[in-house]
C-alpha positions in Angstrom: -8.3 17.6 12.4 -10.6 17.4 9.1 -11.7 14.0 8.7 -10.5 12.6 5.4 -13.4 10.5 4.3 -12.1 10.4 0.1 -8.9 9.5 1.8 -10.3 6.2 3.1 -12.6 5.3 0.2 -9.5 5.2 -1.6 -7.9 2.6 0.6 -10.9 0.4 0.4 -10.5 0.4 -3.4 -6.6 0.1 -3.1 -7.4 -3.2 -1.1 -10.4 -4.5 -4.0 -7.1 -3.6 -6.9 -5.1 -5.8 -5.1 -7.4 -8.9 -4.1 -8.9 -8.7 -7.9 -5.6 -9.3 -9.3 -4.7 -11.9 -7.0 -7.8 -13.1 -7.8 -7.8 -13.1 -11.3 -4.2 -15.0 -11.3 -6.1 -17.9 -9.6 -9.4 -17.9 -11.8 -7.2 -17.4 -14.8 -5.5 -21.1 -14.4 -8.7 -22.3 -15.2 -10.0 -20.6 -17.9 -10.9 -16.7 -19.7 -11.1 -13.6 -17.5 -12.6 -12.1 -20.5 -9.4 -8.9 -20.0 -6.1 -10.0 -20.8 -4.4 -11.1 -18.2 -2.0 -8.0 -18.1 -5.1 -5.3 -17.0 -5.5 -7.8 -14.2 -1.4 -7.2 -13.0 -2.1 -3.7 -13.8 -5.2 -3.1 -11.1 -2.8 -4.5 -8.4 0.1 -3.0 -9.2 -2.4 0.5 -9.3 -3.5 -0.5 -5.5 0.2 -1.2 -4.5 1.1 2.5 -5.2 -2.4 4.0 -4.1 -1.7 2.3 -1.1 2.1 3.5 -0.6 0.6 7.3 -2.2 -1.8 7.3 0.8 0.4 6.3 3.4 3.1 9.1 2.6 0.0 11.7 3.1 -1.2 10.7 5.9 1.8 10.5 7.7 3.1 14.4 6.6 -0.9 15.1 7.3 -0.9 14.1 11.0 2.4 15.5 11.8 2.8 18.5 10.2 3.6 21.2 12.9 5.7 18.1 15.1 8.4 18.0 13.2 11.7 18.9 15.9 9.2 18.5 19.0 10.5 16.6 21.6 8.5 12.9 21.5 7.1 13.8 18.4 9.4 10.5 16.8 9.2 8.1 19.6 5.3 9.0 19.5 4.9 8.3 15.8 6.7 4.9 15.7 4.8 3.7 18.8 1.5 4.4 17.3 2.6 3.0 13.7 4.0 -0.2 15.6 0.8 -0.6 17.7 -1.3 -0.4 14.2 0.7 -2.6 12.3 3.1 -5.3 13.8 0.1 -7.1 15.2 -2.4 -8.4 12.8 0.4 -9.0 10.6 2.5 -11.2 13.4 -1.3 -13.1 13.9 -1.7 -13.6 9.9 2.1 -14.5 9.4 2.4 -17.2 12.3 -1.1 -18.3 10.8 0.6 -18.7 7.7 3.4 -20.6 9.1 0.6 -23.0 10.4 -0.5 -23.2 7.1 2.7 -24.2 5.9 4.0 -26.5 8.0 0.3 -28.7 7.5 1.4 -28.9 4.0 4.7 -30.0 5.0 6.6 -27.3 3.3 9.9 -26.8 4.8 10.8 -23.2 6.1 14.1 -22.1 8.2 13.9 -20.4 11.4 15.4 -17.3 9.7 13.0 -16.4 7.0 10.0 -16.5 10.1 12.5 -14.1 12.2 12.8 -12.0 9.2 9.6 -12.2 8.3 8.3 -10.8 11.8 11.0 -8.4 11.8 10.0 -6.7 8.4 13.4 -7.8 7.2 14.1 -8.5 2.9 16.8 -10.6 2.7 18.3 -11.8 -0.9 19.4 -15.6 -1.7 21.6 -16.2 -4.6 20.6 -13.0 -6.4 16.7 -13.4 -5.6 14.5 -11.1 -3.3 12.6 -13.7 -1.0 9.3 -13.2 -0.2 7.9 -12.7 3.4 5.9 -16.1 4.8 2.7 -13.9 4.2 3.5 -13.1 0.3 1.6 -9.5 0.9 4.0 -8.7 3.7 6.5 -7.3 0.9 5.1 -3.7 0.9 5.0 -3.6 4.8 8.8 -4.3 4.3 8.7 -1.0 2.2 6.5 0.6 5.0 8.7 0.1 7.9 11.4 1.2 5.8 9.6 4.6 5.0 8.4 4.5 8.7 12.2 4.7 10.0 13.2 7.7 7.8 10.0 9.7 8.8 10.7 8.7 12.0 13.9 10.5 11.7 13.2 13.1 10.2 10.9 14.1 12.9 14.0 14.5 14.6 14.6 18.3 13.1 12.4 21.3 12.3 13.5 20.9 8.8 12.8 17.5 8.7 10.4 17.5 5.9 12.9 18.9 3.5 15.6 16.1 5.0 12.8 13.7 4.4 12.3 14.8 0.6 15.6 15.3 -0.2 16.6 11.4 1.1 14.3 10.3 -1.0 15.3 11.9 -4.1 19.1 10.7 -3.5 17.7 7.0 -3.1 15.5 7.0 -6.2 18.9 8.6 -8.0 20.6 6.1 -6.8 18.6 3.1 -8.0 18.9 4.7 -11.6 22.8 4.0 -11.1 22.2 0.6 -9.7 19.2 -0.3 -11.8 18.0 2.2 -14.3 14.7 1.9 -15.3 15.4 1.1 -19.0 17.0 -1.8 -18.0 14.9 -2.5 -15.2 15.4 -6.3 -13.2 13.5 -7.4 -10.0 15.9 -5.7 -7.1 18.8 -8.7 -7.0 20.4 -6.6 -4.2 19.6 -5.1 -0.8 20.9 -1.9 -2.3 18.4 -2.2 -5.3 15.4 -3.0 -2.6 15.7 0.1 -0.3 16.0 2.5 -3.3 13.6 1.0 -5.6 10.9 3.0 -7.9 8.3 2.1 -5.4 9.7 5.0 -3.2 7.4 7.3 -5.8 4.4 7.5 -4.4 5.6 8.1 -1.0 7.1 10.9 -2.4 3.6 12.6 -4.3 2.1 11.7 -0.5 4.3 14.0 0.8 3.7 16.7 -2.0 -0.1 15.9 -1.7 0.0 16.9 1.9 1.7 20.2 1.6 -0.7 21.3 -1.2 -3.3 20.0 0.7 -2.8 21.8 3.8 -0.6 24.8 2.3 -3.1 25.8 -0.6 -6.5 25.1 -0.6 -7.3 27.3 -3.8 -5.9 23.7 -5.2 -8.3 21.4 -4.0 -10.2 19.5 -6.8 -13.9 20.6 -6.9 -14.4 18.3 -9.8 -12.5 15.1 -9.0 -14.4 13.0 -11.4 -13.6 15.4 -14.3 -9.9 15.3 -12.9 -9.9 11.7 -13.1 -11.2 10.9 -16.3 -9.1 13.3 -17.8 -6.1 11.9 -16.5 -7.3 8.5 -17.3 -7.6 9.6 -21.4 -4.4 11.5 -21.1 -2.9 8.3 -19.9 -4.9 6.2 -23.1 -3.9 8.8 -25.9 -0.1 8.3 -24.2 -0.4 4.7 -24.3 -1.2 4.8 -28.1 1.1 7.0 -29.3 4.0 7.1 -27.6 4.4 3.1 -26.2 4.8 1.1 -29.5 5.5 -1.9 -28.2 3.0 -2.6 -25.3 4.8 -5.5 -23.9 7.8 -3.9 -23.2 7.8 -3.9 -19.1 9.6 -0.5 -19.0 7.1 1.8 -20.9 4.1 0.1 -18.4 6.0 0.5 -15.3 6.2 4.3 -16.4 2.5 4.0 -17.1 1.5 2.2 -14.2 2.8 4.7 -11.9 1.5 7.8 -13.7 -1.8 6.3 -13.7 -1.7 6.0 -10.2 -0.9 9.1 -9.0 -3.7 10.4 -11.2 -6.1 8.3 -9.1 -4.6 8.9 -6.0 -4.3 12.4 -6.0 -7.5 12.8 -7.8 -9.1 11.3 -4.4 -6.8 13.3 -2.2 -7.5 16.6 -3.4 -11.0 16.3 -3.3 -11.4 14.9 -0.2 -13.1 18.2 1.2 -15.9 17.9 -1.7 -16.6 14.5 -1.8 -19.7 12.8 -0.4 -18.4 9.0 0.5 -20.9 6.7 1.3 -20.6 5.0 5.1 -20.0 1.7 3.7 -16.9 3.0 1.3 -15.4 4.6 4.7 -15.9 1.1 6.6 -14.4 -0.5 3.7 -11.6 2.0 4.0 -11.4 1.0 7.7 -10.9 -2.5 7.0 -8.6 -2.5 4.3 -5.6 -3.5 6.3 -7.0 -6.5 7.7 -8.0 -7.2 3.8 -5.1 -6.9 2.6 -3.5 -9.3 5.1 -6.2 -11.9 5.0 -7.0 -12.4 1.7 -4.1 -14.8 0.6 -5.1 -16.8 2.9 -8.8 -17.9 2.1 -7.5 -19.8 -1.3 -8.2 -22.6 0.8 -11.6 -21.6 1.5 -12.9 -21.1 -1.5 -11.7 -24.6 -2.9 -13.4 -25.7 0.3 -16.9 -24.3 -0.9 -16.4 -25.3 -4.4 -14.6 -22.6 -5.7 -12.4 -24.6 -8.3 -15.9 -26.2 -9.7 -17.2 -22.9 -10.1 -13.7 -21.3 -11.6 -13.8 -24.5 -14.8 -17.1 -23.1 -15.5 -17.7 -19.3 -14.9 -13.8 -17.9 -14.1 -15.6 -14.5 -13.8 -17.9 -15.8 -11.5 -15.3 -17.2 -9.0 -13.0 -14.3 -9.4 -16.2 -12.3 -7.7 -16.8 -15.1 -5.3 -13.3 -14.9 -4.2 -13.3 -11.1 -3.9 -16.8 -10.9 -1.6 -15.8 -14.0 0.4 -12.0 -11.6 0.9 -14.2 -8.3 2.0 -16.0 -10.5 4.4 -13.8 -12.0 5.9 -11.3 -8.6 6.3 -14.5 -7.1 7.8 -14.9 -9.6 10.7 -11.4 -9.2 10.9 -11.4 -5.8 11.7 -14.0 -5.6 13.9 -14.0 -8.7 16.1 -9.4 -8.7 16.4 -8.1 -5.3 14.6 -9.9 -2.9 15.8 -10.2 -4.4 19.2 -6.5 -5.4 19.5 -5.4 -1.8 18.2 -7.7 0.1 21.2 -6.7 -2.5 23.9 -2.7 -2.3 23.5 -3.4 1.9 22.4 -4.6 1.5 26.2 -2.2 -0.4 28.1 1.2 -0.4 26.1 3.3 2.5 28.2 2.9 5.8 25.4 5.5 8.9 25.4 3.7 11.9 26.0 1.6 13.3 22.4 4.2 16.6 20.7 2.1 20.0 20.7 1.8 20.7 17.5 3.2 24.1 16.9 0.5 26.7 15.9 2.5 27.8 12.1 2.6 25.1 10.4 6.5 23.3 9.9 8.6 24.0 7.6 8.8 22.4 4.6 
């Protein structure tokens, strides 16, 4: 199978989106980011869906040709589960450490749901996993379980895209877009927006695989003319650039012009070897990173924020990419190859030689 080299360089910047914003929200207490605090929301809201973009590619990439094979489900879920559950159960019960030092109170049933991947809604509000990040993996497990069945049938791809489009109609019946609230509902939570971007993965891939005259030969030309498509639309059709609804629309646009900028050029693009490890390691960034806060007021990191802001925005962001990269290698990594090893594994689906059905 073609390695996918554009594919990972695009995580690793997915993962920098997200740690810069939640970066900048800390450096920004204490004084002048120089941007408005708004382009800061915007790069990690840009990462979120890169991330969620990517993962709905991969997943129709690797297992195109196992849709109906017997195993191929059990197989993908096992290997998903063994990537995943993990290093986010080691980073949440860490959390829960952290916690419970501060003497914070927390029930028994928000850690359970929070291990189990489980959104749960108090009084009208969507509560947060312990480990604030673990939010989206609430949205990947969710994705995870209809792939999984979808796997289930030959025509499963065409299931797959088809429950998706009934969700997102759904949520503009239970919260349309121009009125658009923070889900208040379980209902509202599995059929949010956010379901997008898996959605373009899954078109990604079958372009990708099904028509290579389409690959983009000049991604950076691609890019930048998406990017002032996406300014001259900003200035002339979104009058009022605080309204929530017209940047949501924006936000998303935006990033499935950088996403599938990356994707589609993945065969003609030269990535450097510290981009792909970076790609590598952008999981155990992303989980990691809310948790160094501590750190970096350890090391002087709220001096240095009163002064230069900037400064300890960048500080927090190298001190993040570190620390994600030890993480990989010396647990994640590791961990992933030793259970891949030992944890009982259904036999691999043979890929049928014409490619599935779409």
């Amino acid at each position: 199978m073609q390695r996918l080299d554009a594919v990972q360089g695009l995580r690793a910047v997915a993962a920098w989106f997200v740690v810069i914003a939640h970066g900048a929200l800390w450096a920004g207490g204490f004084g002048s980011l120089i941007l408005p605090a708004r382009s800061y929301e915007l790069l990690g809201s840009l990462g979120v869906l890169m991330f969620f973009t990517v993962s709905g590619f991969i997943m129709v990439y690797i297992s195109r040709g196992t849709f109906g094979m017997p195993g191929a489900s059990l197989s993908f879920l096992q290997k998903r589960l063994i990537r995943i559950v993990p290093l986010y159960w080691m980073m949440t019960m860490l959390t829960l450490v952290i916690i419970l030092r501060n003497a914070e109170p927390v029930g028994m049933v928000r850690v359970m749901q929070s291990l189990l991947f489980i959104p749960y809604i108090v009084h009208g509000h969507l509560i947060r996993p312990l480990l604030g990040v673990g939010w989206t993996l609430n949205f990947e497990m969710f994705f995870y379980v209809l792939f999984a069945v979808s796997l289930l049938v030959r025509r499963g791809l065409m299931l797959l895209c088809c429950t998706l489009g009934v969700l997102l109609l759904t949520d503009q019946v239970l919260n349309p877009i121009w009125h658009y609230h923070d889900p208040s509902t379980l209902a509202q939570e599995w059929t949010d927006p956010l379901l997008l971007p898996f959605l373009l993965g899954i078109g990604l891939a079958v372009l990708h695989k099904s028509y290579p005259a389409i690959h983009n030969r000049h991604p950076f030309l691609g890019l930048a003319a998406g990017c002032l498509v996406m300014l001259v639309l900003q200035q002339t059709l979104i009058p009022d650039h605080n309204d929530p609804v017209w940047w949501r629309i924006a936000v998303l646009a935006l990033g499935a012009v950088l996403a599938s900028s990356a994707i589609l050029a993945s065969a003609h693009l030269k990535v450097p070897r510290w981009l792909i490890l970076a790609g590598d390691s952008s999981y155990s960034l992303y989980l990691v990173h809310p948790l160094l806060f501590g750190l970096v007021k350890h090391i002087g990191g709220e001096a240095l924020a009163r002064e230069l802001p900037v400064a300890a925005m960048l500080l927090y962001v190298v001190l993040s990419t570190a620390a994600g990269l030890a993480l990989h290698l010396c647990i994640e990594r590791p961990l992933t190859r030793w259970l891949g090893l030992r944890l009982p594994r259904s036999a691999p689906p043979t890929p049928r030689l014409e490619a599935a059905a779409a």
